[in-house]
C-alpha positions in Angstrom: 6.7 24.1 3.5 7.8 24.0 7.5 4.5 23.8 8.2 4.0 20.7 5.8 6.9 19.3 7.6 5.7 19.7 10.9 2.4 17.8 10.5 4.8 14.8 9.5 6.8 15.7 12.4 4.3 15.4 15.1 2.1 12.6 13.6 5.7 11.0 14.0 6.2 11.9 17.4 2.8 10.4 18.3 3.4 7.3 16.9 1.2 7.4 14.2 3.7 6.8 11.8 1.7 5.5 8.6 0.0 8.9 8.9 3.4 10.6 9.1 4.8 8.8 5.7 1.6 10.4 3.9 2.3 13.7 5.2 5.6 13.5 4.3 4.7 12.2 0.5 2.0 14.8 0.2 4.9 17.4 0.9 7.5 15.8 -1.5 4.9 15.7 -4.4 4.6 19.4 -3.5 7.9 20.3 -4.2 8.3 18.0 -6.9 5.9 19.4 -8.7 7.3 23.0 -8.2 4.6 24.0 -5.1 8.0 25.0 -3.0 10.7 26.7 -5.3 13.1 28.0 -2.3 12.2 25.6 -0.2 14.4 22.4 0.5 11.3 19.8 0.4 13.8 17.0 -0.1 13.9 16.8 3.5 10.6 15.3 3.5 11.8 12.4 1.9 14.5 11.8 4.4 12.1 11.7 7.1 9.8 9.7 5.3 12.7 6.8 4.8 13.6 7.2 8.5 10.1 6.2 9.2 9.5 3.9 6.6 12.9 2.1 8.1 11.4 2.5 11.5 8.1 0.6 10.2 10.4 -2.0 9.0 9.5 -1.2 5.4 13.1 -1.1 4.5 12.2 -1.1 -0.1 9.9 1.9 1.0 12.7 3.4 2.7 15.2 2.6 -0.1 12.6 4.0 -2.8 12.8 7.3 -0.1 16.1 7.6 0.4 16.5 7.7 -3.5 
């Protein structure tokens, strides 16, 4: 699951953000779907708000945060 995050974390870092927020949903359907039992996958969707909000897609960000 770290590893998951990481792709969304350096797609972020290099400004390709959409990229990012589909790295970060593939990881949150993942864990949603059990893929990451002792994992804390909900992070994913934290960072997927912060760069929805960043995109200026703040009901995407609202629907992540949630």
């Amino acid at each position: 699951m770290i590893v998951a995050l990481e792709e969304g974390d350096l797609l972020r870092a290099a400004h390709r953000d959409q990229e990012a927020v589909a790295a970060y949903r593939k990881v949150w359907d993942a864990g949603h779907a059990g893929h990451f039992p002792f994992g804390s996958y909900e992070l994913s969707a934290v960072n997927m708000g912060d760069t929805q909000r960043a995109l200026k897609d703040e009901a995407g960000a609202l629907a992540s945060y949630s």
